[in-house]
mmCIF file of the N, C-alpha and C atoms, coordinates in Angstrom:
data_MODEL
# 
_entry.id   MODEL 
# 
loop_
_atom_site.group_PDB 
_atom_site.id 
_atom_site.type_symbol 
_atom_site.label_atom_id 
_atom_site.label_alt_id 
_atom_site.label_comp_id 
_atom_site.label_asym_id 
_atom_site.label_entity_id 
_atom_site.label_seq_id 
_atom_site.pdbx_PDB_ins_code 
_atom_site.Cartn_x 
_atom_site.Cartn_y 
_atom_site.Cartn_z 
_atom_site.occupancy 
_atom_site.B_iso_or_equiv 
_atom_site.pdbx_formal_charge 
_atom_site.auth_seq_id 
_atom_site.auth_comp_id 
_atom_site.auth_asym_id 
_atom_site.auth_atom_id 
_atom_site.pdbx_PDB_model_num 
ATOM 1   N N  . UNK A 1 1  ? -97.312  -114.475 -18.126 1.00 0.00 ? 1  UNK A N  1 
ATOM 2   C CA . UNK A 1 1  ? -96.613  -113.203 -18.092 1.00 0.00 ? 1  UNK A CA 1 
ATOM 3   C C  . UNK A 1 1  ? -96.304  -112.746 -19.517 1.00 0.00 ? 1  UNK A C  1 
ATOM 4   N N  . UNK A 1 2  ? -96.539  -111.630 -19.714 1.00 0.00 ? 2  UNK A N  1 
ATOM 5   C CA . UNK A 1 2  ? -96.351  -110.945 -20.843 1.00 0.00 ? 2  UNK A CA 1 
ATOM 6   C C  . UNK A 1 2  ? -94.920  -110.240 -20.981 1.00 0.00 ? 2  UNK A C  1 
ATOM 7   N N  . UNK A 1 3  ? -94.217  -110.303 -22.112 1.00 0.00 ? 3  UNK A N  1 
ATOM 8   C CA . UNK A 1 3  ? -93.149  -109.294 -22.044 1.00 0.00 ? 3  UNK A CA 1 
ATOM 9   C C  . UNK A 1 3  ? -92.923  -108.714 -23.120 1.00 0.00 ? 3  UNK A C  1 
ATOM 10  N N  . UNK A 1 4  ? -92.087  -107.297 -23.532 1.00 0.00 ? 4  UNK A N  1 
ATOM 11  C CA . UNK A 1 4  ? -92.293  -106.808 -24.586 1.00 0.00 ? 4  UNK A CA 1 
ATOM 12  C C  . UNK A 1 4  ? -90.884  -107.222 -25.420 1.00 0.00 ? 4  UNK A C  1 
ATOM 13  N N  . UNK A 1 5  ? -91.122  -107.395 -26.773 1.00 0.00 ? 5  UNK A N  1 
ATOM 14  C CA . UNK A 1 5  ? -89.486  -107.765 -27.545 1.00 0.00 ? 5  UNK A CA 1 
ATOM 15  C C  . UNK A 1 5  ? -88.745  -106.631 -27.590 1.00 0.00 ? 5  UNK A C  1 
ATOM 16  N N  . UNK A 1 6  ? -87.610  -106.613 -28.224 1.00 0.00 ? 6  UNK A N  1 
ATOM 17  C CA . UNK A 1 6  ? -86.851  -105.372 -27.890 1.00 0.00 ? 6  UNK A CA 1 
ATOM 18  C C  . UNK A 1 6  ? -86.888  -104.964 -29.022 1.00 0.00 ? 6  UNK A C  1 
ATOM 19  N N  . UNK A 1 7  ? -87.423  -105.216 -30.396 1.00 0.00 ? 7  UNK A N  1 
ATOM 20  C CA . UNK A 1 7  ? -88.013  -104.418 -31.543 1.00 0.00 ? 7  UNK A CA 1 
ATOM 21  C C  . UNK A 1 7  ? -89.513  -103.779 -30.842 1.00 0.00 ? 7  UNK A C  1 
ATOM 22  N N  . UNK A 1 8  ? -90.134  -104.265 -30.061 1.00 0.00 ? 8  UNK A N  1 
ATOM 23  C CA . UNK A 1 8  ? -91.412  -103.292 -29.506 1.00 0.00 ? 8  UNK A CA 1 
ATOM 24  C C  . UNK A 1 8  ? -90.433  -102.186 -28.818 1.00 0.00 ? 8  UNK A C  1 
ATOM 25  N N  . UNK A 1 9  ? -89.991  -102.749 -27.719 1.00 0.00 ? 9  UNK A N  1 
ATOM 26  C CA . UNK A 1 9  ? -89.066  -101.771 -27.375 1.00 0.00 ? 9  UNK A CA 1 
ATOM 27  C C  . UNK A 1 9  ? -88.545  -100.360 -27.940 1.00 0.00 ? 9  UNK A C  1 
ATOM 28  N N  . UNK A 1 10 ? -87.586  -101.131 -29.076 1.00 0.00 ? 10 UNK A N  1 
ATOM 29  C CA . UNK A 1 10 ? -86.783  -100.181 -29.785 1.00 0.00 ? 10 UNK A CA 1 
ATOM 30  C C  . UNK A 1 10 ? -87.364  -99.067  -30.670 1.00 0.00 ? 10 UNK A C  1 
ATOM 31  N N  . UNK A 1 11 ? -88.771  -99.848  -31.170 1.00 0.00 ? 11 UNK A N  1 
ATOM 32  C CA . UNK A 1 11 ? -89.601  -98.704  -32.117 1.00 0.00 ? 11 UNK A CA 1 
ATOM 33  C C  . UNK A 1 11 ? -90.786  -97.799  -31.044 1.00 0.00 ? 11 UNK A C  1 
ATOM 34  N N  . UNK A 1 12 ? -90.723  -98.021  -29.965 1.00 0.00 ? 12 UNK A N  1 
ATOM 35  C CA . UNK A 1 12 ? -91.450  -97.227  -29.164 1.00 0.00 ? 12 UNK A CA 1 
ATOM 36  C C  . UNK A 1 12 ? -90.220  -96.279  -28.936 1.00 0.00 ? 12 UNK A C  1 
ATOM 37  N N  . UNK A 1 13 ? -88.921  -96.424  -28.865 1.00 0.00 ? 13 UNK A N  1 
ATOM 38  C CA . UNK A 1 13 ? -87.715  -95.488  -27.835 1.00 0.00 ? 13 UNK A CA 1 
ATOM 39  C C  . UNK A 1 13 ? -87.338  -94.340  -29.399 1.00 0.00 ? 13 UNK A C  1 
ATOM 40  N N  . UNK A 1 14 ? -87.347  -94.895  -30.580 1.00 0.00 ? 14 UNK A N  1 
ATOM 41  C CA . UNK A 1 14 ? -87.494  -93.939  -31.877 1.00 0.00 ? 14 UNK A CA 1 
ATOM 42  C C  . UNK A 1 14 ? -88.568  -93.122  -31.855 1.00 0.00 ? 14 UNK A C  1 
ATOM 43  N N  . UNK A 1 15 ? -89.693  -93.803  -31.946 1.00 0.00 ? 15 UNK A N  1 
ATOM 44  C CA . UNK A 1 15 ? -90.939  -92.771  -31.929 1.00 0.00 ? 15 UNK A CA 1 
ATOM 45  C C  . UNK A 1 15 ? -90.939  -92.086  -31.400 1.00 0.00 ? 15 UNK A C  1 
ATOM 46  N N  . UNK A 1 16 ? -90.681  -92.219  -30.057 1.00 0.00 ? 16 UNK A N  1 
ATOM 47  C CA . UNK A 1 16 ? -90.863  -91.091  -28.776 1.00 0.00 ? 16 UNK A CA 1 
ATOM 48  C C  . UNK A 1 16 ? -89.651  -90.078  -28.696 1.00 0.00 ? 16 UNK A C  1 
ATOM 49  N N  . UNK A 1 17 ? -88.914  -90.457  -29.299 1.00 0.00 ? 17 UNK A N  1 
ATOM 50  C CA . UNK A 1 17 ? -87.673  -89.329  -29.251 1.00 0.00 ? 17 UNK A CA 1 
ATOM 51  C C  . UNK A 1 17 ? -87.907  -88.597  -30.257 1.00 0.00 ? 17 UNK A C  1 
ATOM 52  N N  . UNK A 1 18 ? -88.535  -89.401  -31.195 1.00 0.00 ? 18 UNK A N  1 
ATOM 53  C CA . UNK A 1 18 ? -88.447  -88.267  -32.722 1.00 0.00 ? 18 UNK A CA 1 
ATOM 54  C C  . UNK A 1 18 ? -89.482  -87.209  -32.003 1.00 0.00 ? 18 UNK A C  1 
ATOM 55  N N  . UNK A 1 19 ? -90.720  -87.334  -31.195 1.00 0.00 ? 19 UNK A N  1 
ATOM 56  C CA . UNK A 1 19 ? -91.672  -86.499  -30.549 1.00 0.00 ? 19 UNK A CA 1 
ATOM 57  C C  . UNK A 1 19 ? -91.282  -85.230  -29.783 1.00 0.00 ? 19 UNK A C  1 
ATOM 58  N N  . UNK A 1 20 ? -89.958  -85.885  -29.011 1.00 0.00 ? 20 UNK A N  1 
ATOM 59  C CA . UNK A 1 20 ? -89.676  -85.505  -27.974 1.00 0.00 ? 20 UNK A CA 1 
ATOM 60  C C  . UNK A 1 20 ? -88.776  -84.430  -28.405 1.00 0.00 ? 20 UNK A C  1 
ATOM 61  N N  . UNK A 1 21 ? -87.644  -84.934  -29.741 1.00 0.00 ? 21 UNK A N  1 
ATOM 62  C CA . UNK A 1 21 ? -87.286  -83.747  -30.215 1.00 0.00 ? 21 UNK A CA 1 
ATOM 63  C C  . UNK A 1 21 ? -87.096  -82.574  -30.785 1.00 0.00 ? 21 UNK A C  1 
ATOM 64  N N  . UNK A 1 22 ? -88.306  -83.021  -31.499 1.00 0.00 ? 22 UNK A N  1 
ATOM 65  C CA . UNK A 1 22 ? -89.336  -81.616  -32.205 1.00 0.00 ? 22 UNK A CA 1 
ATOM 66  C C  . UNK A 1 22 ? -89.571  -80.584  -31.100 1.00 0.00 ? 22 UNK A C  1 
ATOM 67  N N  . UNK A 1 23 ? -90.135  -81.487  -29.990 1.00 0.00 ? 23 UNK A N  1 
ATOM 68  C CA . UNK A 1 23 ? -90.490  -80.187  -28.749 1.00 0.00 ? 23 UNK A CA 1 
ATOM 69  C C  . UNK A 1 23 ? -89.864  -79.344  -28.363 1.00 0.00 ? 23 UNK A C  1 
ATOM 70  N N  . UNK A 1 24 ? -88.062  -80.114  -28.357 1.00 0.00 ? 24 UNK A N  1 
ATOM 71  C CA . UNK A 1 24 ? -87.012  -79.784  -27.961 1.00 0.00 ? 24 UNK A CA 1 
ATOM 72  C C  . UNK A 1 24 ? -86.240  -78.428  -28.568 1.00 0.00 ? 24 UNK A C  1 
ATOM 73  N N  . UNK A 1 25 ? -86.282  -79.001  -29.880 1.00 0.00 ? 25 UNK A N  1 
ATOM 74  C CA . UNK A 1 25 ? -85.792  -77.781  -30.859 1.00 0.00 ? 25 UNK A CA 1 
ATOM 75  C C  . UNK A 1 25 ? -86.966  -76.223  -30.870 1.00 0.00 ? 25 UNK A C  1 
ATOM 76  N N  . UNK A 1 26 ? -88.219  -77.079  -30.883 1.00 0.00 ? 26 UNK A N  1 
ATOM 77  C CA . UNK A 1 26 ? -88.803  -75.621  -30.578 1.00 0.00 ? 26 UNK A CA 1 
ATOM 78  C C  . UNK A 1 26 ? -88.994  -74.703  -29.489 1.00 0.00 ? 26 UNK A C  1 
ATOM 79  N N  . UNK A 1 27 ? -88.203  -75.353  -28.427 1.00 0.00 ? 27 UNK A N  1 
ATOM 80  C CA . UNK A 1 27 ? -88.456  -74.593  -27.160 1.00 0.00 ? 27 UNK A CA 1 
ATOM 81  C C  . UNK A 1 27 ? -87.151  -74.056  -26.919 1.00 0.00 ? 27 UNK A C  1 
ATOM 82  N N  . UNK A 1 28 ? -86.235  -75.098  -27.543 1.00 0.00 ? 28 UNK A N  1 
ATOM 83  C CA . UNK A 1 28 ? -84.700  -73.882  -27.565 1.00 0.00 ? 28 UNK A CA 1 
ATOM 84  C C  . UNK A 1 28 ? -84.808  -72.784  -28.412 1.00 0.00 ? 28 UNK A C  1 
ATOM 85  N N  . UNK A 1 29 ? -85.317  -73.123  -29.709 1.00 0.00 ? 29 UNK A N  1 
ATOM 86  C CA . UNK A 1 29 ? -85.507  -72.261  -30.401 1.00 0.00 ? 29 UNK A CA 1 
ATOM 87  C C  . UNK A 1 29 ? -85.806  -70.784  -30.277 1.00 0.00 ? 29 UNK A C  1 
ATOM 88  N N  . UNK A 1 30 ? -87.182  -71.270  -29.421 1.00 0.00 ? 30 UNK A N  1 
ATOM 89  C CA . UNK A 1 30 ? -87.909  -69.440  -28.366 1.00 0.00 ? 30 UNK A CA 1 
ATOM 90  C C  . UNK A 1 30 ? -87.116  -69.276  -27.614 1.00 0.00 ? 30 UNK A C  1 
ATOM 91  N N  . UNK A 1 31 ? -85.852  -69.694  -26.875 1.00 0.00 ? 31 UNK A N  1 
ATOM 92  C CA . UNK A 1 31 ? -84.834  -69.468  -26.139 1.00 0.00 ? 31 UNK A CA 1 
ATOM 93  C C  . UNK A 1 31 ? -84.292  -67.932  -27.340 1.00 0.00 ? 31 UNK A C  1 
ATOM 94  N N  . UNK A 1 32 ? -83.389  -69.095  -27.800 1.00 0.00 ? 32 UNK A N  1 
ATOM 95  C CA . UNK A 1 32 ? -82.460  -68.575  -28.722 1.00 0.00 ? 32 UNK A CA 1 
ATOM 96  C C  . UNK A 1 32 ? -82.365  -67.643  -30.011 1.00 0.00 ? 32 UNK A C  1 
ATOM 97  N N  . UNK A 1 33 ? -83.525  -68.039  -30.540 1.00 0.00 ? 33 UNK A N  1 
ATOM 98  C CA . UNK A 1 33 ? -83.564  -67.318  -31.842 1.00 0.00 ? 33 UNK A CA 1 
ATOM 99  C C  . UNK A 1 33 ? -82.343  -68.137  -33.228 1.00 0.00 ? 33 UNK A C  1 
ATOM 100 N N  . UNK A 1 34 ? -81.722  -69.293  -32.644 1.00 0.00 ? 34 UNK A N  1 
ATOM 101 C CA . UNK A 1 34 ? -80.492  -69.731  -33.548 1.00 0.00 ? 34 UNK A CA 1 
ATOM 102 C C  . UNK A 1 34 ? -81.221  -71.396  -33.887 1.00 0.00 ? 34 UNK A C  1 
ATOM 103 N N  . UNK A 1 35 ? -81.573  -71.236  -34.866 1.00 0.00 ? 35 UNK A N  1 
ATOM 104 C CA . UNK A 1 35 ? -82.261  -72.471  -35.776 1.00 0.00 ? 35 UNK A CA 1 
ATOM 105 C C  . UNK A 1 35 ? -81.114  -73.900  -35.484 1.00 0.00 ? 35 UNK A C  1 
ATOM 106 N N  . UNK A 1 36 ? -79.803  -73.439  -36.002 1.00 0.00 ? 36 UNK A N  1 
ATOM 107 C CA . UNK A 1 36 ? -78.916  -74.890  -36.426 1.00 0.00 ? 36 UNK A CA 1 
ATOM 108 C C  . UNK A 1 36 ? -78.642  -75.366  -34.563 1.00 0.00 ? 36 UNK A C  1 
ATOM 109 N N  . UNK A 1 37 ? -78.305  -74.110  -33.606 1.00 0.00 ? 37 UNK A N  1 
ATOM 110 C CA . UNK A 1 37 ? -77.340  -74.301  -32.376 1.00 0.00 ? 37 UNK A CA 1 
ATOM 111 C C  . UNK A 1 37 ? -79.375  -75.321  -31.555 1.00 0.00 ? 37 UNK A C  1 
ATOM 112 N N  . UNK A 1 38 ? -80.117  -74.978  -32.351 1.00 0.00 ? 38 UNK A N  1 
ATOM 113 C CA . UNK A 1 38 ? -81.466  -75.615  -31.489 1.00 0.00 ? 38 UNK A CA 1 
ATOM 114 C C  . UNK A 1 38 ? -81.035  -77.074  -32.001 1.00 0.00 ? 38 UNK A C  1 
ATOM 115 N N  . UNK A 1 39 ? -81.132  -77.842  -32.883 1.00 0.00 ? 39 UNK A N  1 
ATOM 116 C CA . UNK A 1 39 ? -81.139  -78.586  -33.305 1.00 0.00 ? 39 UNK A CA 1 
ATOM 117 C C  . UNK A 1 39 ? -79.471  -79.518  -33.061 1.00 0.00 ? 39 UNK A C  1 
ATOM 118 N N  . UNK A 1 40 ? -78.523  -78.548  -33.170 1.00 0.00 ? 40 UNK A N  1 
ATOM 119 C CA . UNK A 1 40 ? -78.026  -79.322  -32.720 1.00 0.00 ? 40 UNK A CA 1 
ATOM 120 C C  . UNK A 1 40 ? -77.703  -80.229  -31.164 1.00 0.00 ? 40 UNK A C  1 
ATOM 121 N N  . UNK A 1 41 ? -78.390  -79.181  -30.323 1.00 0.00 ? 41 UNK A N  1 
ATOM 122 C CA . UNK A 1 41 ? -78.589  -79.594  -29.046 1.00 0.00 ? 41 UNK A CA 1 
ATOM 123 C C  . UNK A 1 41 ? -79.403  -80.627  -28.529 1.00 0.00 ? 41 UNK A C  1 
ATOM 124 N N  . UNK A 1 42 ? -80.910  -80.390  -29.608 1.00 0.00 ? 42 UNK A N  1 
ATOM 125 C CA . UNK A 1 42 ? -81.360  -81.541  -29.905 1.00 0.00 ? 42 UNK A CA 1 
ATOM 126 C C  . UNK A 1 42 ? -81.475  -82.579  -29.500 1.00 0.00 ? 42 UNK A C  1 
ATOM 127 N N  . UNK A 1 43 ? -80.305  -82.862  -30.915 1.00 0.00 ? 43 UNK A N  1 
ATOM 128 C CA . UNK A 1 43 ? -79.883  -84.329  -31.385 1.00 0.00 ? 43 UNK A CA 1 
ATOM 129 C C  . UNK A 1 43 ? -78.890  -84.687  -30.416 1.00 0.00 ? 43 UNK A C  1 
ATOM 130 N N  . UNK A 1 44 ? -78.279  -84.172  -29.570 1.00 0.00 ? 44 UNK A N  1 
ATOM 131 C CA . UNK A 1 44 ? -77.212  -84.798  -28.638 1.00 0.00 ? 44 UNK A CA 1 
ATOM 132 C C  . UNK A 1 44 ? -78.108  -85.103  -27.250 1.00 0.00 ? 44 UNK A C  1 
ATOM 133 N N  . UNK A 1 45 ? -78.767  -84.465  -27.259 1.00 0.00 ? 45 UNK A N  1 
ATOM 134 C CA . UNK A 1 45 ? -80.306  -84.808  -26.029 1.00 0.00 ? 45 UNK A CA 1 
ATOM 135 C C  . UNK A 1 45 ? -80.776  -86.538  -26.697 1.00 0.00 ? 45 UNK A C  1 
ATOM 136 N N  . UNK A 1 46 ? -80.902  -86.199  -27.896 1.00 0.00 ? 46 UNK A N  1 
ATOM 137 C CA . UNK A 1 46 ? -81.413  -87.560  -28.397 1.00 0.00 ? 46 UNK A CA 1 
ATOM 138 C C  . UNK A 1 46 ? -81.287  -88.395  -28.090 1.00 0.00 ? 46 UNK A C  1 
ATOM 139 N N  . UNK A 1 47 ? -79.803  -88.201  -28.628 1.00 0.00 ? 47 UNK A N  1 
ATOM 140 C CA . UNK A 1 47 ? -79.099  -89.909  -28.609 1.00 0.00 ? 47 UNK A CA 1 
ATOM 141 C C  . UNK A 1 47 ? -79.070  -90.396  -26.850 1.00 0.00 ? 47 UNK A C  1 
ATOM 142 N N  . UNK A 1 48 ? -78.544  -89.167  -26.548 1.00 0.00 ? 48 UNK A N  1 
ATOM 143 C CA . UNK A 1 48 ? -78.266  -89.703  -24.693 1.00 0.00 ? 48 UNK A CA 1 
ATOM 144 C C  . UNK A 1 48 ? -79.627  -90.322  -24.494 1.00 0.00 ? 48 UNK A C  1 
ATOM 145 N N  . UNK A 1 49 ? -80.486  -89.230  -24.453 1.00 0.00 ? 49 UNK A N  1 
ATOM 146 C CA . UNK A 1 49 ? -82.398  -89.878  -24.279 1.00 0.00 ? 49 UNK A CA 1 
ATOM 147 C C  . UNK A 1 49 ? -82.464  -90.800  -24.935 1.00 0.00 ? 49 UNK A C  1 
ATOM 148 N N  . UNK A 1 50 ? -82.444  -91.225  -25.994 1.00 0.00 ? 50 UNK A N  1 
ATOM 149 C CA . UNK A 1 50 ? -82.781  -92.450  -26.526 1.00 0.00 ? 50 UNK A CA 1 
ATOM 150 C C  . UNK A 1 50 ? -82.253  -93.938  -25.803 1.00 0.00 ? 50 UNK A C  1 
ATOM 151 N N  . UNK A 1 51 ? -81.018  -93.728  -25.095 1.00 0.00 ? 51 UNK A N  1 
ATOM 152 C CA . UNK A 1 51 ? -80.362  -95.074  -24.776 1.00 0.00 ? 51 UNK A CA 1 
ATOM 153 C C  . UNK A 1 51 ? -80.704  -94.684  -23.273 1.00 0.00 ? 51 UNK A C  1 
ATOM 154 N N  . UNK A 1 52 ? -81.511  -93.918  -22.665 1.00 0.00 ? 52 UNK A N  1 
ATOM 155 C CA . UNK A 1 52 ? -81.580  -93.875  -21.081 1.00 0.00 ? 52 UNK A CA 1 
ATOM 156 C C  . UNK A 1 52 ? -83.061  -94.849  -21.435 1.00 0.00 ? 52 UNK A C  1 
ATOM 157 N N  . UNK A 1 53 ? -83.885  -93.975  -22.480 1.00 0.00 ? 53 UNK A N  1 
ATOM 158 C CA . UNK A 1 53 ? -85.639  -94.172  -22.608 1.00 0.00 ? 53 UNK A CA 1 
ATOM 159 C C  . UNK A 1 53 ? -85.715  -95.974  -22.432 1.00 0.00 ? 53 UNK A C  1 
ATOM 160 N N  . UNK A 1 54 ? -84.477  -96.253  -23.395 1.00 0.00 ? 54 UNK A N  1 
ATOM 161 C CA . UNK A 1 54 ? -84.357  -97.771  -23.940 1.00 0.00 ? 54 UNK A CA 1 
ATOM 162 C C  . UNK A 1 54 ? -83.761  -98.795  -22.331 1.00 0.00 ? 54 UNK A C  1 
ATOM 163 N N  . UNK A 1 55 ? -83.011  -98.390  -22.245 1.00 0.00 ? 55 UNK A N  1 
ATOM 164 C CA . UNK A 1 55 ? -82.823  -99.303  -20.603 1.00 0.00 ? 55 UNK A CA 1 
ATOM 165 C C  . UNK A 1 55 ? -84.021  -99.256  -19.438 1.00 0.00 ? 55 UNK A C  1 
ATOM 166 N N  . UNK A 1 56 ? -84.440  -97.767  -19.551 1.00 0.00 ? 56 UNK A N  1 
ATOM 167 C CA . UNK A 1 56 ? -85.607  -97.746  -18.887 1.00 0.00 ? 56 UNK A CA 1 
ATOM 168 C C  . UNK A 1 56 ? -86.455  -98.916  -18.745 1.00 0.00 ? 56 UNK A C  1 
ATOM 169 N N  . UNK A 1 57 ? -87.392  -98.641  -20.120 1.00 0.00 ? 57 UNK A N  1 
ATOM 170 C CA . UNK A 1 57 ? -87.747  -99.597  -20.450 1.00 0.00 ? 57 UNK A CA 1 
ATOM 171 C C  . UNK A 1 57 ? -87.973  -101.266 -20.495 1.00 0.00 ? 57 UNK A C  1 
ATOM 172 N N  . UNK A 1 58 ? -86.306  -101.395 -20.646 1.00 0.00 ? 58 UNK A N  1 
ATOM 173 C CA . UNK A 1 58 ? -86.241  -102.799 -20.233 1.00 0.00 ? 58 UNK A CA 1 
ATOM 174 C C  . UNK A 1 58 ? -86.744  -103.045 -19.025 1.00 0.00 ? 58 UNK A C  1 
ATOM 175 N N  . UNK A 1 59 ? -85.791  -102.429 -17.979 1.00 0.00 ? 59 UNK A N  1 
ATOM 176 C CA . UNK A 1 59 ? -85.439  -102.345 -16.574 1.00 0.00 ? 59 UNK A CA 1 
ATOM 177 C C  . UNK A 1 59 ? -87.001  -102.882 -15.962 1.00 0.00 ? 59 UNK A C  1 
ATOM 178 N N  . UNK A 1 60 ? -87.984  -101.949 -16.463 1.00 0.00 ? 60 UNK A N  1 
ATOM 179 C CA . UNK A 1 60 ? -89.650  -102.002 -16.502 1.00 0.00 ? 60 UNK A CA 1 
ATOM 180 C C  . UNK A 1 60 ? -90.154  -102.999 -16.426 1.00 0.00 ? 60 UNK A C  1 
ATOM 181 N N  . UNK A 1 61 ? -89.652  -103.801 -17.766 1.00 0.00 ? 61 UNK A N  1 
ATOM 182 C CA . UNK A 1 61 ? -89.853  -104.950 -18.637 1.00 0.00 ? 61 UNK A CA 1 
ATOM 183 C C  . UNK A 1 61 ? -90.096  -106.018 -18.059 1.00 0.00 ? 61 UNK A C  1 
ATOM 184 N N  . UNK A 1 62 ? -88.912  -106.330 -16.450 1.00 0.00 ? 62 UNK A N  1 
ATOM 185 C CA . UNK A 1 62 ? -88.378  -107.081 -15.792 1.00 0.00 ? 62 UNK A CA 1 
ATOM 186 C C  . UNK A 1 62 ? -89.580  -107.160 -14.491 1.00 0.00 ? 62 UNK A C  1 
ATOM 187 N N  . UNK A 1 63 ? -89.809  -105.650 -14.207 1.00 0.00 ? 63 UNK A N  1 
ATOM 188 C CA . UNK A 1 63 ? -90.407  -105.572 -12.732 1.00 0.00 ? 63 UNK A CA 1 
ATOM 189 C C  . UNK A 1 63 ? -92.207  -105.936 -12.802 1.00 0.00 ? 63 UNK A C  1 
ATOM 190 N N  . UNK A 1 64 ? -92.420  -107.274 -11.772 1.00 0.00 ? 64 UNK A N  1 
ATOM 191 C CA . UNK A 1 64 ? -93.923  -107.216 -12.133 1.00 0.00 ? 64 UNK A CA 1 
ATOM 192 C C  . UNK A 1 64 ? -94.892  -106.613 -11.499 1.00 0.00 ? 64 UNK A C  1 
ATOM 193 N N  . UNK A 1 65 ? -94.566  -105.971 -10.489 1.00 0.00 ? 65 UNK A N  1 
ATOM 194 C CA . UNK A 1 65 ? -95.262  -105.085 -9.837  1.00 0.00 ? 65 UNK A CA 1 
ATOM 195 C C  . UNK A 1 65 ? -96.299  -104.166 -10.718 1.00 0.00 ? 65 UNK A C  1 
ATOM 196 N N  . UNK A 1 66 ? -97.374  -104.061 -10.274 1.00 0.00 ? 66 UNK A N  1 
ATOM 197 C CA . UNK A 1 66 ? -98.711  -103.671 -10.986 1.00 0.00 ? 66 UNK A CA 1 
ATOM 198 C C  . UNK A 1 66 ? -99.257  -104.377 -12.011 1.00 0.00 ? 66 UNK A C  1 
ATOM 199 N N  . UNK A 1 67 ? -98.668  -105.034 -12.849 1.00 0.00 ? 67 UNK A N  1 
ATOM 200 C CA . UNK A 1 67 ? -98.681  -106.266 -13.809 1.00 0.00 ? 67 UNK A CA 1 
ATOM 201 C C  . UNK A 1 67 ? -100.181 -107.029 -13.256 1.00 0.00 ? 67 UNK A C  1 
ATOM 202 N N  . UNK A 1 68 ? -101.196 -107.065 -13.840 1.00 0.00 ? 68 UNK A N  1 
ATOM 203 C CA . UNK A 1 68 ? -101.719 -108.287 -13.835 1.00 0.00 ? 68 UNK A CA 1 
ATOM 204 C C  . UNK A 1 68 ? -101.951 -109.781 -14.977 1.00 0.00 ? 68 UNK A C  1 
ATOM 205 N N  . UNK A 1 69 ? -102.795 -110.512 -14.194 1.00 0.00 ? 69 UNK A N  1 
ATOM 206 C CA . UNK A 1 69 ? -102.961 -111.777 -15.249 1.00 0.00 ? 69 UNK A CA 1 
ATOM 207 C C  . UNK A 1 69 ? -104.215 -111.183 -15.890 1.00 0.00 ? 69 UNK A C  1 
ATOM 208 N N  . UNK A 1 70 ? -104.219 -111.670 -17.124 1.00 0.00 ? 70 UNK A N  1 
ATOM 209 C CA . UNK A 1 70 ? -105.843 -111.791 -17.756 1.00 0.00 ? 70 UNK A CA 1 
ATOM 210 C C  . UNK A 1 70 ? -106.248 -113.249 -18.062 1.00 0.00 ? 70 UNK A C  1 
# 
């Protein structure tokens, strides 16, 4: 059985948020027209997303369902 460390973990749940929040700010952005109120919305999406992405993850980590051997 394979499992992932929680530095694989943790630098997959950064990467993907930094992705995720670029998208974020630019789609409030075409909302709004307000540069700082995009960004700051953001980053509070972030952090929450970041620690849901990260338990996720684990939670995953645990279940072996679809998992095979090689």
């Amino acid at each position: 059985m394979q499992s992932e460390t929680h530095v694989r973990t943790l630098t997959k749940t950064i990467v993907w948020r930094i992705i995720a929040t670029c998208i974020s700010i630019g789609i409030i952005y075409s909302f709004t027209g307000a540069l700082e109120q995009s960004v700051e919305i953001s980053l509070v999406g972030a952090l929450i997303g970041m620690a849901t992405y990260y338990l996720h993850e684990r939670f995953w980590n645990k279940v072996q369902w679809g998992r095979v051997e090689k």
